[in-house]
N, C-alpha and C positions, 0 to 999 in steps of 0.2 A: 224637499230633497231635490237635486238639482240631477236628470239625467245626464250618465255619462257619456253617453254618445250624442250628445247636443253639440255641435261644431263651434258652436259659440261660449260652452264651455272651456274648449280646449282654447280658442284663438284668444279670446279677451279674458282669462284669468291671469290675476295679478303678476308671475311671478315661474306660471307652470312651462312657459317656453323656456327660461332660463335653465331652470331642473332638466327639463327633457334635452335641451342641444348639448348640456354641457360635458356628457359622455363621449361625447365625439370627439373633440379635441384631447379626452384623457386618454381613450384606448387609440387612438391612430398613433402618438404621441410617446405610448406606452410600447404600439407595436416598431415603432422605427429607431426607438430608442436598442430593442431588443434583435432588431433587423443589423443596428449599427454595430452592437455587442458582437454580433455572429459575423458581420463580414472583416471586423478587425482578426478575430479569432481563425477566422478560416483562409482571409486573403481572398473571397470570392467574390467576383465583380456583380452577380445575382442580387446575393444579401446587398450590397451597399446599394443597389439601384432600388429595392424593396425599401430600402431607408428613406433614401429622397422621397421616394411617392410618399409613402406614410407621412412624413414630416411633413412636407408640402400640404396633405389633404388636413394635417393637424393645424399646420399655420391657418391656411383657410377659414374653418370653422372654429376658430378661436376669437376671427371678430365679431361673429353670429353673435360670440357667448358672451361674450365682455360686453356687445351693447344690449342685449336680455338682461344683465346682470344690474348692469347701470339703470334700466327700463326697471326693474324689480325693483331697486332703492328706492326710486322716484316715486314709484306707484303706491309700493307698501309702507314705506316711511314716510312716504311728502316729502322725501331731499334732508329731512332732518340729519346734521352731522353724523358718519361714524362712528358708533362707539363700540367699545367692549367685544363680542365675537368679530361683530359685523365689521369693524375696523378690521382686527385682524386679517379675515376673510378676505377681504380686499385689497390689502396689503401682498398677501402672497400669492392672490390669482393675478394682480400686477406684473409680479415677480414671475410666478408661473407663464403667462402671457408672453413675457420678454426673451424668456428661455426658450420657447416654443418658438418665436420669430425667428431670434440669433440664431438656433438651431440649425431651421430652415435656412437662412441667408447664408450661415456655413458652408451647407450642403448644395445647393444651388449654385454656387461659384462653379463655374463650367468646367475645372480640370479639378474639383475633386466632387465631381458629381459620383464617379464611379466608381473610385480610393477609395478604402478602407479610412474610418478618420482616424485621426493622432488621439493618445490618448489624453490629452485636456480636454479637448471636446467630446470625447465619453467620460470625461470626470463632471463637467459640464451640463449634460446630457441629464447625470446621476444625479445632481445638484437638483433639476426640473423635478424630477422621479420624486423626489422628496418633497420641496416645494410642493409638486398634486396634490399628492396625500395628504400633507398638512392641509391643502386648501378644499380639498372635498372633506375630511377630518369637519371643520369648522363649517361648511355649510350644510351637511347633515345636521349638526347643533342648529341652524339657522331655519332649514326646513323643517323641522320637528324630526327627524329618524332618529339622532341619538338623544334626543332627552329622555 
C-alpha cells in the first residue's frame, strides 16, 4: 500500500493533478458567473468587478486543467483515440474551456469591465454552467465516483 503522504505519490500519479486542479476553474467560474447574475440584477459596479476577478482567475487555471487533462489521456490511455465517456468528456471540457475564455475576453474589454453584462452574455455564461456539469457529470464516470 502506497503512503499517502509520500510527495511522490501526489506529484507523479497518473492522472491525480488533473482531478485535484479541476475544481478551480469550476467554482471561480461558478462564482463570477453568480457575481455577473447579481450585478445585472442590482446595477452594482462591486458585483460586476467581483465578476471580472473570478472570471479572470477561472480563465487562468483552466490552462492548468486542460494540460493535466491532456497529461491524463496520454499517461493513462498511451494516447489511444477517444472513445465512449472519455470522448464525450472532452468534447464538453473543449466547449467548457471556450466559455470560460470567451467569458473572460468579454469581461476584460476595458469599458465593460465594470457594466453590468447584457443579457446574452448571461445566457452565455448559463450555456458554460451547464456544459460543467455535464463535463464533471462524465468525469466522475471517468474517475471511478459514479460507477
Amino acid at each position: 500500500m502506497t503512503n499517502p503522504f509520500d510527495w511522490r505519490t501526489v506529484v507523479f500519479a497518473k492522472h491525480a493533478q488533473h482531478v485535484a486542479l479541476v475544481h478551480f476553474p469550476i467554482a471561480l467560474f461558478l462564482a463570477g458567473v453568480a457575481f455577473d447574475g447579481i450585478a445585472a440584477w442590482t446595477k452594482r459596479e462591486a458585483f460586476a468587478n467581483a465578476a471580472y476577478f473570478n472570471l479572470s482567475a477561472a480563465a487562468l487555471t483552466t490552462l492548468p486543467v486542460v494540460l493535466t487533462g491532456l497529461l491524463a489521456w496520454q499517461w493513462q490511455l498511451e494516447g489511444q483515440r477517444p472513445k465512449g465517456i472519455l470522448l464525450y468528456h472532452v468534447l464538453f471540457a473543449s466547449a467548457s474551456a471556450v466559455v470560460i475564455l470567451v467569458s473572460w475576453w468579454l469581461r476584460a474589454r476595458r469599458d465593460t469591465r465594470t457594466l453590468p453584462p447584457p443579457t446574452w452574455q448571461l445566457l452565455m455564461e448559463l450555456v458554460g454552467v451547464v456544459l460543467i456539469m455535464v463535463t464533471g457529470h462524465l468525469g466522475g464516470f471517468l474517475s471511478g465516483v459514479n460507477s
